[in-house]
FILO-69342 format. One record per residue (C-alpha): residue in three letters; x, y, z negated. Coordinates in steps of 0.2 Angstrom, whole numbers, padded with zeros to 4 digits. Each point is the difference from the previous one (the first is absolute). Example, Ala and Ser with C-alpha at 12.3 -4.5 7.8 and 13.67 -1.06 7.14 Angstrom:
# FILO-69342
- ALA  0062  -0022  -0039
- SER  0006  0017  0003
This chain:
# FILO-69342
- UNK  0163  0130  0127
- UNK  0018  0000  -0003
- UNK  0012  0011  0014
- UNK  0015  -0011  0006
- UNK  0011  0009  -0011
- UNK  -0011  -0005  -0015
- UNK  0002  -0018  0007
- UNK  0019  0002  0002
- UNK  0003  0006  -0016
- UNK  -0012  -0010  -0007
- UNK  -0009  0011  -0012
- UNK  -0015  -0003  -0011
- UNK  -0018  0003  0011
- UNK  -0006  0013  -0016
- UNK  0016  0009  0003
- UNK  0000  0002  0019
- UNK  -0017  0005  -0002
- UNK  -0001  0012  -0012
- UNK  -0004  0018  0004
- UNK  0009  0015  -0010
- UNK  -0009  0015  -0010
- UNK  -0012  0010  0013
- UNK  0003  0014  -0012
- UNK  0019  -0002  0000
- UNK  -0001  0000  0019
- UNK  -0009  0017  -0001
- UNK  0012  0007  -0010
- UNK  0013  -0005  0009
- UNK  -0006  0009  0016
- UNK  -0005  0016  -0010
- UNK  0021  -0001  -0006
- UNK  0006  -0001  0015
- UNK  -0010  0017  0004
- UNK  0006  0008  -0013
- UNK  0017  -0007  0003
- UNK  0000  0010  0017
- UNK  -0005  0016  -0008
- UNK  -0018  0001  0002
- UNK  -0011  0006  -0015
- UNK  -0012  -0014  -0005
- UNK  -0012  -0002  -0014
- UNK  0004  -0015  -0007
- UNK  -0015  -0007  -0010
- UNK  0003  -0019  0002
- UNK  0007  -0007  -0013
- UNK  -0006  -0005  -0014
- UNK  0016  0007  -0009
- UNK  0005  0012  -0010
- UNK  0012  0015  0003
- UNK  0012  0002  -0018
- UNK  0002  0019  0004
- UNK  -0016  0001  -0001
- UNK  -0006  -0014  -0010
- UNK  0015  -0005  -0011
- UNK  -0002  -0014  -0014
- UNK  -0003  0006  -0019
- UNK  0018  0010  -0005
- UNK  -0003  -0013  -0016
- UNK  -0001  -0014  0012
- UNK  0016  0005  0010
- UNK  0010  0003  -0017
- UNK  -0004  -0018  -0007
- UNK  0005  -0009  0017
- UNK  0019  0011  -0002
- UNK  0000  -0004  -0018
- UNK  -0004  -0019  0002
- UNK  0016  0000  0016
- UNK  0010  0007  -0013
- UNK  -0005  -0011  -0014
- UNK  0006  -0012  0014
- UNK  -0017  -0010  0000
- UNK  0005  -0009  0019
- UNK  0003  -0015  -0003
- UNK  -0017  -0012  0007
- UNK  -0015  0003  -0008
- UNK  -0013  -0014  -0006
- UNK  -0009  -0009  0012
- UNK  -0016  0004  -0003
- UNK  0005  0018  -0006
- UNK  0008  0007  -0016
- UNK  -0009  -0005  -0015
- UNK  0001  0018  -0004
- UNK  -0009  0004  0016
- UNK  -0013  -0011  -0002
- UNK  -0004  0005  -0016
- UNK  -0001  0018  0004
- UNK  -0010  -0005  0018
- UNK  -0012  -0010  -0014
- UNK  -0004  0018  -0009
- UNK  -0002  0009  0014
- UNK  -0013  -0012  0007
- UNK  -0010  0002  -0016
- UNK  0001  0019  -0001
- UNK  -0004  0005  0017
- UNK  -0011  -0015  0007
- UNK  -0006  -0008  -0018
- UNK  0006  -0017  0005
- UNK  0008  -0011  -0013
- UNK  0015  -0009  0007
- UNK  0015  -0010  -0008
- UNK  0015  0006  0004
- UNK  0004  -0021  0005
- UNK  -0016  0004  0013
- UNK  0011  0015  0009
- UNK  0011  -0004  0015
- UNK  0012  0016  0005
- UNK  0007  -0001  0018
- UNK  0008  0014  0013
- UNK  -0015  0010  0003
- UNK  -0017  -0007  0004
- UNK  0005  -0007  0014
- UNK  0009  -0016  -0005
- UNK  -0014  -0003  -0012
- UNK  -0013  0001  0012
- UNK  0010  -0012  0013
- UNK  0003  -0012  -0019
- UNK  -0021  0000  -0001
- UNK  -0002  -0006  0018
- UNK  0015  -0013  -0001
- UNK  -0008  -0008  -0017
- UNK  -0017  -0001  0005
- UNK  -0001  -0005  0016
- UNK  0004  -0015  0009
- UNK  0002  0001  0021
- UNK  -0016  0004  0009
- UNK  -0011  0006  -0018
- UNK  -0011  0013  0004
- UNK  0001  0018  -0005
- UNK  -0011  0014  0001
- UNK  0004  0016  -0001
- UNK  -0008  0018  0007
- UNK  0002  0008  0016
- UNK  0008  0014  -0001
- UNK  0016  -0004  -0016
- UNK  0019  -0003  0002
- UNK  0009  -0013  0004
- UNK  -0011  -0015  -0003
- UNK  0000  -0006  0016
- UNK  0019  -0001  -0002
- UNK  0000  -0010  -0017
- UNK  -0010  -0012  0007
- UNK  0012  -0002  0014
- UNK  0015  -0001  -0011
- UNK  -0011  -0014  -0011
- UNK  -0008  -0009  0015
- UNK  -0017  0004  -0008
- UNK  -0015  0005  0012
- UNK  -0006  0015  -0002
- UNK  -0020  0005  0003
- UNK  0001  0018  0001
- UNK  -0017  0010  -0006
- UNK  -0004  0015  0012
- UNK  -0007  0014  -0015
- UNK  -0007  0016  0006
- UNK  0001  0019  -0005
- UNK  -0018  -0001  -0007
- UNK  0007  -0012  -0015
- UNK  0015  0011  0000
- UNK  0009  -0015  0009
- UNK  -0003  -0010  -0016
- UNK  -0005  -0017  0002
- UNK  -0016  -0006  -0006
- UNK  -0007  -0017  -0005
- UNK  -0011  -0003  0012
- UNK  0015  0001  0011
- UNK  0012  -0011  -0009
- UNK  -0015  -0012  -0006
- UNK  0000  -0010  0019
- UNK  0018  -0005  -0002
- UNK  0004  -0007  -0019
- UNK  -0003  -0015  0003
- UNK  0014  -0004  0010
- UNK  0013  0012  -0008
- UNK  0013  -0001  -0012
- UNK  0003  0017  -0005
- UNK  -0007  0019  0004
- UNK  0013  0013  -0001
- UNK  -0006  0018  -0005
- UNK  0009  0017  -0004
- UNK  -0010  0016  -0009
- UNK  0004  0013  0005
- UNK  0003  -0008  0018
- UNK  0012  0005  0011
- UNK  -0002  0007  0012
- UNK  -0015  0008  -0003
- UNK  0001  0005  -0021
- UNK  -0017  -0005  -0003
- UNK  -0006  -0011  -0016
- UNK  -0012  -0015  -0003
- UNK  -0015  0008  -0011
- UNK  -0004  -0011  -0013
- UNK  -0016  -0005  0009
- UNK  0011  -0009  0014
- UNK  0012  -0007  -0010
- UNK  -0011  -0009  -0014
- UNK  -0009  -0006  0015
- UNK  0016  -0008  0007
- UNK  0003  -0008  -0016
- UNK  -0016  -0008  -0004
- UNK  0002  -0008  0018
- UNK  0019  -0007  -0003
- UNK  -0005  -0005  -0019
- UNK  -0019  -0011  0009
- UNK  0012  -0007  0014
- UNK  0014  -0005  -0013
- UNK  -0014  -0009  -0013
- UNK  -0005  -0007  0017
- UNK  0019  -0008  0003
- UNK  0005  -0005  -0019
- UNK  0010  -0015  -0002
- UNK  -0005  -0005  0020
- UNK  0011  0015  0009
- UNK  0015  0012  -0002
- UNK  -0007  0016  -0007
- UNK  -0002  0017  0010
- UNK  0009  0014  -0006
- UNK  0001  0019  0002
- UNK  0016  0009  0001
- UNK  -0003  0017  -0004
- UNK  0012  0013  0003
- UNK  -0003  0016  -0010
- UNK  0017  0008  0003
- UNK  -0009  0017  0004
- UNK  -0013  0000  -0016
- UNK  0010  0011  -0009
- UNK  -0004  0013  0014
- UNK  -0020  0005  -0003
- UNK  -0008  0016  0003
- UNK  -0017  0009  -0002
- UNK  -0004  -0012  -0012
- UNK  0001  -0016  0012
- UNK  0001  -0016  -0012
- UNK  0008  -0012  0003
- UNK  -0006  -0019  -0003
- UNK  0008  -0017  -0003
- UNK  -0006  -0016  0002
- UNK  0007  -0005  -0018
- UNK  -0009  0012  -0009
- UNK  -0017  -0001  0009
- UNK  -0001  -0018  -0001
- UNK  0011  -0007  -0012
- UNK  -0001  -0019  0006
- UNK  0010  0009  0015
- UNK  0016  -0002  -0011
- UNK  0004  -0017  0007
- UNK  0000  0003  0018
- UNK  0006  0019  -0001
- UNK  0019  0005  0005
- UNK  0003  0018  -0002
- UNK  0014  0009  0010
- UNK  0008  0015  -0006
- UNK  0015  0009  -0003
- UNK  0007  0020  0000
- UNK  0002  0002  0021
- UNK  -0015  0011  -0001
- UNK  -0006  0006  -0015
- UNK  0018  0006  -0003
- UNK  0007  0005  0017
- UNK  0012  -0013  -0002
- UNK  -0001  -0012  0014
- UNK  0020  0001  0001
- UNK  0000  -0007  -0018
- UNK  -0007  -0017  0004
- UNK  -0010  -0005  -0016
- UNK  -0016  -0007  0002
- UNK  -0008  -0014  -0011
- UNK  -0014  -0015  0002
- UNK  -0009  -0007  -0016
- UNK  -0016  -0012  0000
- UNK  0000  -0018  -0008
- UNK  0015  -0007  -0005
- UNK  0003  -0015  0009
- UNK  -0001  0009  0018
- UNK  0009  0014  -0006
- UNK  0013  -0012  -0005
- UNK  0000  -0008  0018
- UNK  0002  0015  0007
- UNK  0015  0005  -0012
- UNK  0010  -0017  0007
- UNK  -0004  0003  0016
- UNK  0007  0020  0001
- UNK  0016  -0009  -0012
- UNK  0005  -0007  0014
- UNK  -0002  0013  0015
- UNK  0009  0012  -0017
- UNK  -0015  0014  0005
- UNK  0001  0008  -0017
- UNK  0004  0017  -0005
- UNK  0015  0008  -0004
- UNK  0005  -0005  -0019
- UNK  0004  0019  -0003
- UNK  -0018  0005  0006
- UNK  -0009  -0010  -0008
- UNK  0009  0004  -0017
- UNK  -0004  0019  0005
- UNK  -0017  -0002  0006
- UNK  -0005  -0008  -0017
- UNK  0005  0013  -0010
- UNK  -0009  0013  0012
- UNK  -0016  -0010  0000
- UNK  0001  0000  -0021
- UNK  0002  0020  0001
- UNK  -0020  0002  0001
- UNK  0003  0019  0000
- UNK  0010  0001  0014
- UNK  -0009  -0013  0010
- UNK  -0016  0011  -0002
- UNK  0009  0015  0002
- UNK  0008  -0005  0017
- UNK  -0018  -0009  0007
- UNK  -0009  0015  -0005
- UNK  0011  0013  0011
- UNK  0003  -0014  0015
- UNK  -0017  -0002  0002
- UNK  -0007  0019  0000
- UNK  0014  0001  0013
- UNK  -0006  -0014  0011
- UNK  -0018  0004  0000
- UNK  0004  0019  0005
- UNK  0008  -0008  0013
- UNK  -0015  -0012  0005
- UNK  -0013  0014  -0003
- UNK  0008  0013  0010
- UNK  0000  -0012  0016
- UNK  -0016  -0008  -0004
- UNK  -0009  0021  -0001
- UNK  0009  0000  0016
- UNK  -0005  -0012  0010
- UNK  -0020  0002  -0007
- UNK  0004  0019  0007
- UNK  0004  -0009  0017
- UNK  -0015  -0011  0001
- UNK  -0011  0017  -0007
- UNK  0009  0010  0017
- UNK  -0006  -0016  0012
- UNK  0014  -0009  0001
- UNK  0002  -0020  0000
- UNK  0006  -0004  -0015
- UNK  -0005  -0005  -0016
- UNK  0007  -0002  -0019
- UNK  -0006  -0009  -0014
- UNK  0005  0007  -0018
- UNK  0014  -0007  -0010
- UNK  -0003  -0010  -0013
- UNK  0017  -0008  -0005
- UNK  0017  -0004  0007
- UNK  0013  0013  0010
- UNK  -0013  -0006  0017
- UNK  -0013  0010  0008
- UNK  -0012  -0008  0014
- UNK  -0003  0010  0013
- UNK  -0008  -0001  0018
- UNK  0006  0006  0017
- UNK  -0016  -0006  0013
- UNK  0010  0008  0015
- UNK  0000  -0016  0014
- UNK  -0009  0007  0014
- UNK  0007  0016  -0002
- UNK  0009  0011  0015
- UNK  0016  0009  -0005
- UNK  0005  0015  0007
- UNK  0009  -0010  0012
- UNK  -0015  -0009  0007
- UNK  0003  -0017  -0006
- UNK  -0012  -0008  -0010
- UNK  0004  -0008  -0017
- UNK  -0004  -0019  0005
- UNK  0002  -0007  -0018
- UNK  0007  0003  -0017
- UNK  0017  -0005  0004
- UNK  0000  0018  0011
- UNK  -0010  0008  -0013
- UNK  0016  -0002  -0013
- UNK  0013  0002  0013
- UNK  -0010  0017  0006
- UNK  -0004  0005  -0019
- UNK  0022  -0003  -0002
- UNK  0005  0009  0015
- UNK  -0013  0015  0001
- UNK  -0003  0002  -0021
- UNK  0018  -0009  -0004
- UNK  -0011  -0007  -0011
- UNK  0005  -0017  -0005
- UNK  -0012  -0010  -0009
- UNK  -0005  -0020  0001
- UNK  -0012  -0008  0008
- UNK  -0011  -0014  -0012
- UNK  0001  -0012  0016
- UNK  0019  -0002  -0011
- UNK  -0010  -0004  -0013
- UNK  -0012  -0014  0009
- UNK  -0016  0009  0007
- UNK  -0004  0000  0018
- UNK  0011  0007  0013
- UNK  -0015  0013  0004
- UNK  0000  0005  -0017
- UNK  0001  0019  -0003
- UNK  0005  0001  -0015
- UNK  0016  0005  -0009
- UNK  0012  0001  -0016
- UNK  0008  0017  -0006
- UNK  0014  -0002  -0014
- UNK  0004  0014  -0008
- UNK  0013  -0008  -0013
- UNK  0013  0010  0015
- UNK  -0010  0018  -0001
- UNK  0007  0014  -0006
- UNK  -0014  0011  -0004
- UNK  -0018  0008  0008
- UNK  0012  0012  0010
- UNK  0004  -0016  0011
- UNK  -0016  -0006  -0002
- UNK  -0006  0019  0007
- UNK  0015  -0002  0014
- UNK  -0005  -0017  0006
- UNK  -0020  0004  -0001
- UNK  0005  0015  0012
- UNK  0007  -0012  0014
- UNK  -0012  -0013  -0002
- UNK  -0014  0012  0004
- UNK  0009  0006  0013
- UNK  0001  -0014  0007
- UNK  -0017  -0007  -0002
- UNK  -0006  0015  0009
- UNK  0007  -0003  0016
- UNK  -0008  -0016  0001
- UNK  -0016  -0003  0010
């Protein structure tokens, strides 16, 4: 329902309506702690602090290099042919997926290329499913005016959705959106699941040829370059290769490169829709600097440094993920309510704070999580966020760490002190 000052001003029913990043809000509130001088461990963000996290040095000297050549002028459309080409070899070396360069769309981060997938395929009111908890789908189905059928998963599957869920709502749906390694929770699909998933789109699209509008799967893999303790990780391409025609992959350098400022990303999949989706960003102009894109296509040709660089980065991030994750399993081992599950991939860890019923010190009783992560904030000045931001249940208990903002397992150590102290004075 529209406020009167909607009605006054007259704006559209999806914009007055549309709600703003959970996770965003968070961290705003965490700022404004910190703002006033109050020590806070900020884990929200699925970000990445450059003094400890900076891009490749190579990557930094090709974007100076490409200002100076004075490369600022607009870029291409659908992204420098030079990009494209390199984004085309990288594909094939690191996921063994053959893509023309023609078949490669490059945009400003992910993001635009995500919001391009849901624009080209989706008319007002189609149907897409996606798991419960993962980012930001209810919003681009929002901005798109798709309904959205939002799958509840549990820790068991690793809150990875299975077939048997999905199954009961193909018929209606237009596309499924899925990210492996999912934020939040940095979990995978094991091949098991995922071949499953595919055989079920590839029977209901034989089922609609030449009568209905295909389903799709937009997959989002921007954190597969971020594997660890051999985790695999699985596309829907390469398990079943009939999936090529109702596959768009979303990627880019935000994460495997700590370069969310730099805002490359990239979608490729069959041509036609990725041409749709190039005409459509042409015209909201959501592609990447000219100069970064020249940069970033040499840096991905360098297979030396690219290798050199992911092979540090990751060690970094897992020591990061595995010291909280032997934490929190010493916390559950000493009785208290939480709970961990091991990382597998991403900068996310999942962990569990079972607190509501809970008396502080102060007698009050913890009456749901909302007071579970405002006492976990004020009494650990721990900040982490909740994966009702993500979609789950109000009630659920779990939550996401990112540690792309981490220092090191000395502040891991120093946050691990205060939170048992604090869970301690709970009964």
């Amino acid at each position: 329902m529209l406020t009167a000052e909607a009605n006054t001003l007259r704006i559209s029913t999806m914009a007055e309506s549309l709600i703003g990043s959970e996770i965003i809000k968070l961290a705003n509130e965490v700022n404004e702690l910190i703002r006033r001088g109050e020590k806070i461990y900020n884990f929200t963000i699925g970000d990445f602090d450059p003094a400890v996290f900076p891009i490749p040095h190579l990557l930094t000297d090709l974007i100076i290099k490409a200002y100076k050549d004075e490369q600022t002028n607009y870029p291409a459309a659908n992204g420098m042919p030079v990009l494209r080409t390199a984004v085309s070899h990288f594909v094939s070396r690191t996921k063994q997926l053959d893509y023309l360069p023609e078949e490669v769309l490059i945009t400003s981060g992910s993001r635009p290329a995500i919001y391009a997938t849901f624009k080209t395929l989706l008319d007002p009111e189609d149907v897409v499913i996606y798991p419960s908890p993962s980012w930001n789908n209810n919003h681009y189905c929002h901005l798109s005016l798709a309904k959205g059928v939002m799958i509840e998963t549990q820790p068991e599957q690793f809150f990875m959705p299975d077939a048997s869920l999905l199954e009961p709502h193909l018929k209606n749906a237009r596309m499924i959106a899925f990210c492996s390694p999912l934020n939040p929770t940095g979990t995978v699909f094991s091949k098991k699941q995922l071949e499953s998933i595919c055989d079920l789109v590839l029977q209901e699209n034989e089922r609609r040829k030449g009568t209905e509008k295909p389903l799709y799967v937009m997959y989002d893999q921007v954190y597969s370059s971020l594997l660890f303790e051999g985790t695999k990780h699985y596309n829907p391409v390469s398990l079943r290769s009939a999936m090529r025609d109702y596959t768009i992959f979303i990627n880019g350098i935000s994460k495997s490169f700590a370069a969310t400022g730099v805002r490359v990303g990239w979608a490729y999949g069959p041509k036609y829709i990725i041409n749709r989706m190039a005409a459509i960003l042409s015209h909201v102009g959501a592609w990447a600097p000219k100069a970064e894109q020249i940069a970033v296509a040499s840096f991905l040709e360098n297979t030396k440094s690219v290798d050199t660089y992911l092979e540090q980065f990751k060690d970094e991030i897992y020591k990061r993920l595995k010291a909280f994750h032997d934490a929190f399993v010493n916390l559950k081992l000493k009785g208290y309510n939480v709970d961990c599950i091991a990382p597998q991939g991403a900068i996310y860890l999942t962990v569990k704070f079972d607190l509501t019923g809970k008396k502080t010190a102060e007698g009050k009783t913890l009456q749901n999580q909302g007071e579970v992560t405002s006492y976990l904030l004020k009494k650990a000045t721990l900040a982490v966020v909740p994966f009702s931001a993500f979609g789950a249940s109000q009630n659920s208990p779990w939550y996401r760490i990112s540690v792309g903002t981490c220092t090191g397992e000395n502040q891991i150590k120093e946050v691990m002190v205060k939170l048992e102290a604090a869970l301690s004075e709970l009964s």
